[in-house]
C-alpha positions in Angstrom: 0.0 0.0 0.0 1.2 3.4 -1.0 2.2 5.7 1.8 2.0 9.7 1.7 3.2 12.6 3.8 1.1 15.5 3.7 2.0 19.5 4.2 -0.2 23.1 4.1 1.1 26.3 3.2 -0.4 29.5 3.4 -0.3 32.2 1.3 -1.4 35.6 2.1 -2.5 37.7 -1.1 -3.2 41.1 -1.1 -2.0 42.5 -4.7 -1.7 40.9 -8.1 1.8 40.2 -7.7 1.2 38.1 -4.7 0.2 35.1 -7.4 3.8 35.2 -8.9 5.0 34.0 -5.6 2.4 31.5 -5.0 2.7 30.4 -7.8 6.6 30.4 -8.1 6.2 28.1 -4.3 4.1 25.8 -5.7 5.8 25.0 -9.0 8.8 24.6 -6.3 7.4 22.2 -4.2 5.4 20.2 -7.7 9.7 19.7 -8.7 10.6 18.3 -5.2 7.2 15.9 -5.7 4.7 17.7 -3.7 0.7 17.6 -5.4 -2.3 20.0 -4.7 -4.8 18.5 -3.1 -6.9 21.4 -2.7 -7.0 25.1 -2.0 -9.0 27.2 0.3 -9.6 30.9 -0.1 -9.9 32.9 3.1 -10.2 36.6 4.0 -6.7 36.9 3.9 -5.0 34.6 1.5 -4.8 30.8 0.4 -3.9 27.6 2.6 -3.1 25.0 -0.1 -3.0 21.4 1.4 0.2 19.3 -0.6 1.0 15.3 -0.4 3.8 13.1 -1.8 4.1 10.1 -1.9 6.9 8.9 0.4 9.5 5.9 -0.3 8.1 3.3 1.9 5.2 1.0 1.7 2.8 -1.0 4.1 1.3 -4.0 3.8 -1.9 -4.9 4.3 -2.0 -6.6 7.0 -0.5 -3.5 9.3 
């Protein structure tokens, strides 16, 4: 069975410009294997929730 580690970052956006970065973070994070697995707007920004898959494996029976 497939294992994943999981991570959230948040972004606070308050100009146009503040897209560059997220976006620059995420296409970051997409090279070192992270994934989207959703995005939530807020008052104040975006918290984006990331997983990878990670090397190891369970079986299942554990």
């Amino acid at each position: 069975m497939k294992t994943f580690e999981y991570d959230i970052l948040f972004f606070q956006v308050k100009k146009q410009r503040d897209y560059g970065e997220m976006r620059r973070v995420l296409n970051e994070r997409g090279a070192e294997g992270w994934e989207v697995i959703t995005a939530e707007a807020g008052d104040y920004g975006y918290t984006t929730f990331l997983k990878r898959e990670t090397g190891a494996t369970k079986g299942a029976s554990e």
